[in-house]
N, C-alpha and C positions, 0 to 999 in steps of 0.2 A: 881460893879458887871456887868459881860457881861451877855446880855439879845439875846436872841436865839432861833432863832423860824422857824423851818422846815415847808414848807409852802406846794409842792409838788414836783413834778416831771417835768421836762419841755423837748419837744422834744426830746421823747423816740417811736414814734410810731414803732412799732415790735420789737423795739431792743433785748427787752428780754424774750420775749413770749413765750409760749410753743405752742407746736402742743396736748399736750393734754388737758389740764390743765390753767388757769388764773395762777401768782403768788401770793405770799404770800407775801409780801414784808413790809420792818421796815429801818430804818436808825441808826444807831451805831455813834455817835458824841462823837469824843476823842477830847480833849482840854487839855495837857501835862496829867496830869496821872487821870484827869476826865474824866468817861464815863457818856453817858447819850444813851437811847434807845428809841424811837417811839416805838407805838403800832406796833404790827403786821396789816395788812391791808390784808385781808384773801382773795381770788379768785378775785385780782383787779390789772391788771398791769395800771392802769390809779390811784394812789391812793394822795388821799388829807389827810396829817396830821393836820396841822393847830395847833400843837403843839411847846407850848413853853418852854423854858428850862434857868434855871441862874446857871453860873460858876463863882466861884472867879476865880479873874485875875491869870495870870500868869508872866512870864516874857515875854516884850514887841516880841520875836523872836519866840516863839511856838507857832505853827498853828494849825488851826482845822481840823480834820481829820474828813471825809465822808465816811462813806460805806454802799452800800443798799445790802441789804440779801436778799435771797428766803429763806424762813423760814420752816425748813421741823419737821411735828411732829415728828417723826422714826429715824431721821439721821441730823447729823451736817446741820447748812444753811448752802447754799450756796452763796458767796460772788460773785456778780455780776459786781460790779461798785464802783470805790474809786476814790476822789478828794480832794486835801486839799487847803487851803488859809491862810496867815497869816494876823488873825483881825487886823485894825487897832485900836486901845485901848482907851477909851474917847473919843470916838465920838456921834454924834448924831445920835439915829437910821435910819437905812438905808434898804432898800430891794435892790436885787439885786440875777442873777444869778452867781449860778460857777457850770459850769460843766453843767450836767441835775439836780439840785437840783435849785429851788427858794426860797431862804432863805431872812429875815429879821435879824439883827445883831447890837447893839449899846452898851453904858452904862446906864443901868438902870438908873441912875442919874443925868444924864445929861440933858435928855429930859424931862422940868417938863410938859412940855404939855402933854406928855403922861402919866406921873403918874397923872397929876386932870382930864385926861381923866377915867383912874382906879377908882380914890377916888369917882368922880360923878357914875361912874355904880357900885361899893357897895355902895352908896347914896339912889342910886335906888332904888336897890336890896334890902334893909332893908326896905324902905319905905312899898314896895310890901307884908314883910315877916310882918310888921307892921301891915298893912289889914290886911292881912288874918288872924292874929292873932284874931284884933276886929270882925271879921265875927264871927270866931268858936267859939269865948266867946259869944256873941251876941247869936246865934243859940245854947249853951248849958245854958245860962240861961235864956233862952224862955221856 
């Protein structure tokens, strides 16, 4: 699986700015006939997603397609800015710019350091939910 992860925006100061208004802005990520969509990021032309996404593979020649929107409640967004790149397929995850987007991009699979990076934070994470559990018990049969 390709692992995908919209990181922000990089060297855009004024480019898309309003004179009245901050944007509203989201990224559209097409991988052959996968889409995937970022949150809207509301009155922010500086915005951090830090959102991640998995697509099954495709054929090693289809690229991934970028488009950032101004997202309007009332009327179609507005398409601002598109760039594409063709992943390269089985590799180790990597960061890296294209375009004004800072993306991160690998196969989930490959990098086990980062999956017992994963496994050890729900390790955690259960441990924590583990507490809390023995608290509330602990404080309801007091």
């Amino acid at each position: 699986m390709l692992y995908f992860k919209i990181h922000h925006l990089v060297d855009i100061e004024n480019k898309f700015s309003s004179y009245f208004s901050q944007n509203d802005l989201y990224v559209k990520i097409t991988y052959g006939n996968q889409i995937r969509n970022t949150t809207v990021i509301w009155n922010n032309n500086k915005p951090i997603w830090n959102e991640m996404f998995l697509f099954n593979y495709e054929t090693p020649n289809t690229e991934i397609k970028l488009e950032l929107y101004d997202a309007d409640k009332y009327s179609k967004s507005e398409l601002i800015h598109t760039a594409s790149f063709h992943p390269k397929l089985y590799k180790k995850l990597q960061d890296f710019d294209i375009s004004i987007f800072k993306l991160s991009y690998g196969d989930i699979f490959y990098d086990t350091q980062f999956l017992q990076k994963k496994i050890n934070l729900l390790d955690s994470r259960n441990k924590i939910l583990e507490n809390k559990i023995k608290q509330i018990n602990n404080i309801l049969t007091t």
